[in-house]
C-alpha positions as CSV (number, residue, x, y, z in Angstrom):
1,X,16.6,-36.7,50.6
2,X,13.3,-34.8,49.7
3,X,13.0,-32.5,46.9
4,X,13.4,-28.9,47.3
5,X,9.9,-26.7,46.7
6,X,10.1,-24.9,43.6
7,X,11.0,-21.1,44.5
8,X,8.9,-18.4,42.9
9,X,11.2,-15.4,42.9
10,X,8.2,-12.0,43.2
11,X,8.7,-9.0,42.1
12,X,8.2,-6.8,45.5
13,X,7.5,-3.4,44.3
14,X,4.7,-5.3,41.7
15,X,3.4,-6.1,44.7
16,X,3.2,-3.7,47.7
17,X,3.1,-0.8,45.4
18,X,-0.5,0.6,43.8
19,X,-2.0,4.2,42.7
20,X,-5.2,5.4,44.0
21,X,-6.6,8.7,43.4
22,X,-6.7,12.2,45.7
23,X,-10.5,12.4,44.7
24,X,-12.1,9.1,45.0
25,X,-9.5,7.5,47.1
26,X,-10.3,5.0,44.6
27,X,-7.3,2.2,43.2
28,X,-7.0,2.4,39.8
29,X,-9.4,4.8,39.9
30,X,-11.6,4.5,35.7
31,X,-12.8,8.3,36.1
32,X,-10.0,9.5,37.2
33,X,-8.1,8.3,34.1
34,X,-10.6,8.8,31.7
35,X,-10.8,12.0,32.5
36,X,-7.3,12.9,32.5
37,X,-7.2,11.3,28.8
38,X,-10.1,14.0,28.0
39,X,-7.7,16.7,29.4
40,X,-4.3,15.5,27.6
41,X,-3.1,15.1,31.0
42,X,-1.5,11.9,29.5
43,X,1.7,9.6,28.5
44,X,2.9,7.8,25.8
45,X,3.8,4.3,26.1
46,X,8.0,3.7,25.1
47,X,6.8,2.5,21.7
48,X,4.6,5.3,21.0
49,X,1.5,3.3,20.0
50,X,-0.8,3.5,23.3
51,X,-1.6,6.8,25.5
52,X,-1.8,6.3,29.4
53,X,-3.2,9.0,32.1
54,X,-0.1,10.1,33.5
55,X,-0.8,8.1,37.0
56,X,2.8,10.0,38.0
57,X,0.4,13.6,38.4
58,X,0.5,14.0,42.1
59,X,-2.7,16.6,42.1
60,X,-4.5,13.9,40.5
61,X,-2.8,10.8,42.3
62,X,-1.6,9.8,45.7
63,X,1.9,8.8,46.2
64,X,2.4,4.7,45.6
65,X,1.0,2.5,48.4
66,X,2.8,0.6,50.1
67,X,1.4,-1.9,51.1
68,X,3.6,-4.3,53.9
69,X,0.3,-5.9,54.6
70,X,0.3,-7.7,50.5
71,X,3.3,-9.8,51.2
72,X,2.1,-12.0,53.8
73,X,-1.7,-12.8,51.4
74,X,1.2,-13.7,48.3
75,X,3.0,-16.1,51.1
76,X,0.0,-18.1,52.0
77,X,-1.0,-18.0,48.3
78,X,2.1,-19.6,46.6
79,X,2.4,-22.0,49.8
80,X,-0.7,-23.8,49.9
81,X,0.2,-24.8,46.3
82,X,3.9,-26.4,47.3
83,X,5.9,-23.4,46.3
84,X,8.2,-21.7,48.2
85,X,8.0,-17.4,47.9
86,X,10.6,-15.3,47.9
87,X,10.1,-11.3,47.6
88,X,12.5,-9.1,46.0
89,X,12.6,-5.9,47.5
90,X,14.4,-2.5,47.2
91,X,17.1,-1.5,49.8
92,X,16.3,2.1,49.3
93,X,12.3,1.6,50.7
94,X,13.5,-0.4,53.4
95,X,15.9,2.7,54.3
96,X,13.4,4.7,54.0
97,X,10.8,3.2,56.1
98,X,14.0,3.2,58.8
99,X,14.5,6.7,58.3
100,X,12.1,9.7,57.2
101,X,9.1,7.8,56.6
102,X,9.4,6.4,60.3
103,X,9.8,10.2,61.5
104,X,7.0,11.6,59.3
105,X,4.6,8.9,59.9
106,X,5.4,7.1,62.8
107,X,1.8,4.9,63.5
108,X,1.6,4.1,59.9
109,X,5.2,3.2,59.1
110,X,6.4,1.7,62.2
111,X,4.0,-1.8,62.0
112,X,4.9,-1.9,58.0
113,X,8.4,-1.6,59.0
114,X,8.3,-4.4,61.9
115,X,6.4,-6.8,59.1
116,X,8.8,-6.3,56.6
117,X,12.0,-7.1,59.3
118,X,9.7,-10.0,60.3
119,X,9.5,-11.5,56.8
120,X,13.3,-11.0,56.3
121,X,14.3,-12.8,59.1
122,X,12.1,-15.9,58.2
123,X,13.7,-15.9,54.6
124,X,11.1,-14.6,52.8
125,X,12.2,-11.7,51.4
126,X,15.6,-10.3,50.3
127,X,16.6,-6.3,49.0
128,X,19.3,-5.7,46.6
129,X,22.7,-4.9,47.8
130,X,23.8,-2.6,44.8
131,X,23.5,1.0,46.4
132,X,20.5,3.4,44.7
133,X,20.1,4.4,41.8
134,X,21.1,8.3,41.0
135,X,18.5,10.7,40.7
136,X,17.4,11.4,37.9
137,X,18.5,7.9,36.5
138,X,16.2,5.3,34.5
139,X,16.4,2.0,36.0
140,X,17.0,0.6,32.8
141,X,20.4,1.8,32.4
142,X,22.6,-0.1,34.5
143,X,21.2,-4.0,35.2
144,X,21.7,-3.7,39.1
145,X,19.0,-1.1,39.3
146,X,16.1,-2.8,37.2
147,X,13.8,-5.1,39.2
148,X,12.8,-6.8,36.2
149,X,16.1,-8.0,35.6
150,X,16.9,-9.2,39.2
151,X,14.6,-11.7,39.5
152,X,15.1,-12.9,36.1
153,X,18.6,-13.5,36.9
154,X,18.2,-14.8,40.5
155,X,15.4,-17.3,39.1
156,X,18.0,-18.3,36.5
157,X,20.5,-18.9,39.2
158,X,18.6,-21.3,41.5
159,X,18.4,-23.5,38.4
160,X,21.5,-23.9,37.2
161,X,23.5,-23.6,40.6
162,X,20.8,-25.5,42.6
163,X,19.0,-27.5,40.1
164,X,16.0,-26.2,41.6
165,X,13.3,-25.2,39.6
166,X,12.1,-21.7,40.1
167,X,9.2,-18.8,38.4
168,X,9.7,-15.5,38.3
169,X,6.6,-13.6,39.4
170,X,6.2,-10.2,38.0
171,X,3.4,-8.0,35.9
172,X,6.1,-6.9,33.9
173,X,6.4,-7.5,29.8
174,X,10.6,-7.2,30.0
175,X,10.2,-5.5,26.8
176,X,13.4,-3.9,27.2
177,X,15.7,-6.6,28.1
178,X,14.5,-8.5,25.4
179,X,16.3,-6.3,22.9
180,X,19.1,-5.6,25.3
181,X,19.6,-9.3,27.0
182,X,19.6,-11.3,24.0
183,X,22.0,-13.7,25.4
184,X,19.3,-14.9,28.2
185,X,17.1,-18.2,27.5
186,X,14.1,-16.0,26.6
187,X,11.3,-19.1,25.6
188,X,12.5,-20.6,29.6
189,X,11.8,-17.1,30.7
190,X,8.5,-16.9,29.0
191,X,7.6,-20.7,30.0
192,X,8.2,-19.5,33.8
193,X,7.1,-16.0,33.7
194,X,4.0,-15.9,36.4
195,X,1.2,-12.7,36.3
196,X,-1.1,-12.1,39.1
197,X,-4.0,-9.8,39.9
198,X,-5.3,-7.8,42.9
199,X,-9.5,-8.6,42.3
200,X,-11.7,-6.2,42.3
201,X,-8.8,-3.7,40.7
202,X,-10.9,-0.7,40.9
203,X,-12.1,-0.8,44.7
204,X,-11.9,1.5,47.3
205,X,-8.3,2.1,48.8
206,X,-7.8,0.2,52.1
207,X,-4.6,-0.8,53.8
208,X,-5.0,-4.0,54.8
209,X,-6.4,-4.9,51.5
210,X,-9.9,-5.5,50.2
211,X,-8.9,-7.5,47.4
212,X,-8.3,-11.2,46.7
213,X,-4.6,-12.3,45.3
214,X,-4.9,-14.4,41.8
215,X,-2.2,-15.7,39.9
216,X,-3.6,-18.8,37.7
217,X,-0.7,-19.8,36.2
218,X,0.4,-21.2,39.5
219,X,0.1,-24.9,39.3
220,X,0.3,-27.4,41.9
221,X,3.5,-28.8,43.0
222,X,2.4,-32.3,41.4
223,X,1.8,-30.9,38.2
224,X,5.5,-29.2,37.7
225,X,7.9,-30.1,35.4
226,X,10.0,-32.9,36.2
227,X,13.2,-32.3,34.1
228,X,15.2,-30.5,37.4
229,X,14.3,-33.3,39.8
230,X,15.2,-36.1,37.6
231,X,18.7,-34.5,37.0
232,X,18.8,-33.3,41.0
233,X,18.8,-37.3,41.4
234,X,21.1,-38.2,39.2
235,X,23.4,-36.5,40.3
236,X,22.4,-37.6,43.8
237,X,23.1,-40.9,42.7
238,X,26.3,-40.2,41.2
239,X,27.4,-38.7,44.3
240,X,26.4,-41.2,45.9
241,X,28.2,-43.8,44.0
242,X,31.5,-41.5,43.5
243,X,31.6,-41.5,48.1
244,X,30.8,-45.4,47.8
245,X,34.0,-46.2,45.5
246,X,36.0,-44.1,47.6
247,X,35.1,-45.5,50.9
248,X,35.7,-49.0,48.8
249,X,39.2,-48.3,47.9
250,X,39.7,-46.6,51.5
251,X,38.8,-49.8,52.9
252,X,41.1,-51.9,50.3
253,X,43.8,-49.8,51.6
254,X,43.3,-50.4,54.6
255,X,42.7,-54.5,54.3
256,X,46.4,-54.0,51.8
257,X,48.2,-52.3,54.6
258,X,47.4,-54.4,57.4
259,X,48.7,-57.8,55.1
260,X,51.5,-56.0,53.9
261,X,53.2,-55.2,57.7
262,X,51.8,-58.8,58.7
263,X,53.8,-60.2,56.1
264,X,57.0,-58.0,55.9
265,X,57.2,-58.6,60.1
266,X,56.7,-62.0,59.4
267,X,59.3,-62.9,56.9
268,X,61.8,-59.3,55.7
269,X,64.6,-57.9,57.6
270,X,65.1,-54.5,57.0
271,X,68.1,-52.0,56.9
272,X,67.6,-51.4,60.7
273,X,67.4,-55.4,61.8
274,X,70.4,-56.6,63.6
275,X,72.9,-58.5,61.7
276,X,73.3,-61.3,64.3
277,X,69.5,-62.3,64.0
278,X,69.1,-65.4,61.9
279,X,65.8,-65.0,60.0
280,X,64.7,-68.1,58.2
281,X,63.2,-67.2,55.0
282,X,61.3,-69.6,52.7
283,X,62.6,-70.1,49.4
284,X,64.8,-67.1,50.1
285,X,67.4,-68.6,47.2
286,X,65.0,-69.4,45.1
287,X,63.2,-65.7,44.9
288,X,66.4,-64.3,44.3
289,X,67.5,-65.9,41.2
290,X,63.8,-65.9,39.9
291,X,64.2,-61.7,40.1
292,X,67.6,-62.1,38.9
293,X,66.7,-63.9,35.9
294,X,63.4,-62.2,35.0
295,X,65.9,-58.8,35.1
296,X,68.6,-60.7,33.0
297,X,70.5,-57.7,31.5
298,X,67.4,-55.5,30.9
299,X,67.2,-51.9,33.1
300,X,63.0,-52.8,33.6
301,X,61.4,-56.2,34.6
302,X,57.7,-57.0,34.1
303,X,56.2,-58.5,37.5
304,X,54.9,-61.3,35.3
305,X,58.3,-62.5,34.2
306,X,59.1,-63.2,38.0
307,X,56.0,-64.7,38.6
308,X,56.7,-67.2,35.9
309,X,60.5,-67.3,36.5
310,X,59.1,-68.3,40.9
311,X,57.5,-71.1,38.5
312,X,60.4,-72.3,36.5
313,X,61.8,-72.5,39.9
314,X,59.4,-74.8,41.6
315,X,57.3,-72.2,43.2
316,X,54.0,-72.7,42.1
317,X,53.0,-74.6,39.3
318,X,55.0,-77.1,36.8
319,X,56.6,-74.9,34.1
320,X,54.7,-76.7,31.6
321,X,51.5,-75.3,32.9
322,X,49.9,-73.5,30.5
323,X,48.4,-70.8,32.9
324,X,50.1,-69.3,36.3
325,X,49.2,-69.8,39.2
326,X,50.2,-67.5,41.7
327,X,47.9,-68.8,44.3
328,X,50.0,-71.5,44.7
329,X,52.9,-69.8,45.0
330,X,51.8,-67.7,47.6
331,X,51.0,-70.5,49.6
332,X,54.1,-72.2,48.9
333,X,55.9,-68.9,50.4
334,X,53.3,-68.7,53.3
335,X,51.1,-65.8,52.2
336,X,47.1,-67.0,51.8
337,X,45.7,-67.7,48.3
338,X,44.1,-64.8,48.3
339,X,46.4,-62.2,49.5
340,X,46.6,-59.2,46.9
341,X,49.7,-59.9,44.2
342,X,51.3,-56.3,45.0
343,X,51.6,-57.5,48.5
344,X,53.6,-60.5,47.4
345,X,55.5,-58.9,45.3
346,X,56.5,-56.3,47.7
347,X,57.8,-58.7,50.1
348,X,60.2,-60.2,47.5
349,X,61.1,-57.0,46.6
350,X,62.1,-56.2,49.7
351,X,63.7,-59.4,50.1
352,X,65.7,-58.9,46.7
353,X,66.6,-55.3,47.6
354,X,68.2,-56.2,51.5
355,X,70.1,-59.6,50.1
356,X,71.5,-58.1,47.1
357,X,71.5,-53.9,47.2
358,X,69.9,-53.6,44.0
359,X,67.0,-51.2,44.2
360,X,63.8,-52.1,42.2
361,X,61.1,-49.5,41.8
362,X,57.8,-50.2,40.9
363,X,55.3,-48.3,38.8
364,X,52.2,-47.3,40.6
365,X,50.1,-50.6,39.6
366,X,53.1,-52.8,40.7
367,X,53.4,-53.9,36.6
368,X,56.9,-52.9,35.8
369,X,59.9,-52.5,38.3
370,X,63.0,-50.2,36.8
371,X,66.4,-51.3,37.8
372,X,68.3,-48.9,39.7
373,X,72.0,-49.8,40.2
């Protein structure tokens, strides 16, 4: 069996998403922000150290990008190294681009819209299912709304369901959830956390893109971590060994079975045989009073009392031996050396139980028989 590619779970809207300004039609655009840092026009990051140019300002900024066309430059990408991509993607902006962005933009939407349905159906990307989030609402209040936290749980998931090992590529810090999710592996998180860049960042605004796709971190397939694959095998070969024992003891039913109806046609007469046929039984006598002694007046018998009471009755070896041997008595009542002991046993039982009405019941390994009068 070959070994799954490791999955690198992306952040979709880290991707297709980007600002550029209304008066350079620039991404990212450095004057545009400085400026708007000169004119206060500005936001405070959520721990009140840092001041950003408030990129949300539509007479200063477009509306985010999107940018369909990104996806397919991140699939080649993360490919070529052995991995496999998959995009996580919001179900609202695929609604969207179905609905009033179609209608309002028809050329531009309708071939981001048929790529985006394209890559879906080849597995490469997959939207949320959880409904959208209220208006009004920050993402980080409920943990089905946050992107951040979606593919940190999905990459999670492949590896302890799947034992497959997986990345999470995103630009974001998960500052949040680290104070909120303290019950997630954090240092895993960190060791599979993947960044990327769009080179040059500040460029002129083009859709398809004029940049390049980076994410170092990347590393080839052959320089992975090994610790999923070696348990992925494993438990390959435990699986493998559980379906071989069971297909063994299958088959040593089977082989018990067939010598157990051979033997009982062979030399039993059941409840339903007719009482006029005379059935000759070896050492019918003599396996009688062997169970009869080895039960004595006890209300349980060991099988290895009748084996050595068949002994002390001259089937198998001299009752001075000092070890049984039920090989020869099994020949001695016609069975093979070899047959299986329960087998044997059986058949005497059944003897025992038709020639004298007393019912023995055995234990599941055939070790004890309880008398039942």
């Amino acid at each position: 069996m070959s070994t799954p590619a490791p999955i690198v779970i992306i952040d979709g809207p880290n991707v297709y998403y980007d600002r550029y300004c209304k008066r350079h039609t620039t991404r990212q655009c450095n004057k545009c922000k400085k400026k708007m840092i000169e004119l206060g026009l500005t936001t405070e990051s959520k721990s009140g150290k840092q001041v950003y140019p408030d990129m949300k300002n539509l007479e200063w900024w477009n509306h985010p990008s999107l940018e369909i066309s990104r996806l397919p430059i991140v699939i080649e990408y993360i490919e070529k190294l052995g991995y496999r991509p998959l995009f996580y993607c919001e179900s609202q902006m695929e609604k969207s681009l179905n609905t009033w962005l179609l209608k309002k933009y028809p050329d531009d939407v309708k071939p981001k819209r048929d790529l985006l349905e394209k890559l879906f159906e080849e597995g490469y990307v997959v939207f949320d299912a959880h409904g959208f989030k209220p208006h009004g609402a920050n993402k980080e209040d409920d943990d089905n709304w946050d992107d951040d936290i979606w593919i940190i749980h999905m990459a999670l998931r492949f590896r302890e369901q799947q034992n497959r090992e997986s990345f999470i590529m995103s630009n974001d810090h998960f500052g949040i959830w680290r104070k909120k999710r303290n019950d997630l592996d954090w240092d895993l998180i960190d060791r599979i956390h993947i960044k990327f860049e769009w080179q040059p960042e500040v460029t002129k605004f083009k859709d398809p893109t004029n940049q390049i796709f980076i994410a170092p971190k990347v590393r080839k397939l052959s320089e992975t971590s090994t610790e999923l694959e070696r348990k992925r095998i494993l438990e390959e070969i435990q699986n493998i060994d559980d379906r071989k024992g069971g297909l063994l003891r299958k088959l040593e039913s089977i082989d018990y079975e067939e010598s157990l109806q051979d033997a009982l046609a062979e030399y039993s007469r059941t409840k339903h045989s007719e009482r006029d046929e005379i059935i000759e039984l070896p050492f019918k006598e003599e396996i009688i009073q062997s169970i009869r002694g080895a039960i004595g007046s006890k209300n349980r018998v060991s099988t290895g009392d009748i084996w050595l009471k068949l002994q002390f009755n001259g089937i198998g070896s001299h009752p001075m031996a000092t070890a049984y041997n039920n090989r020869a008595a099994k020949e001695m009542l016609g069975f093979k050396p070899s047959t299986p002991d329960k087998i044997v046993l059986q058949y005497m039982v059944n003897l025992f139980v038709n020639e004298t009405g007393i019912e023995l019941k055995p234990d599941q390994d055939w070790v004890v028989l309880d008398v039942i009068e």
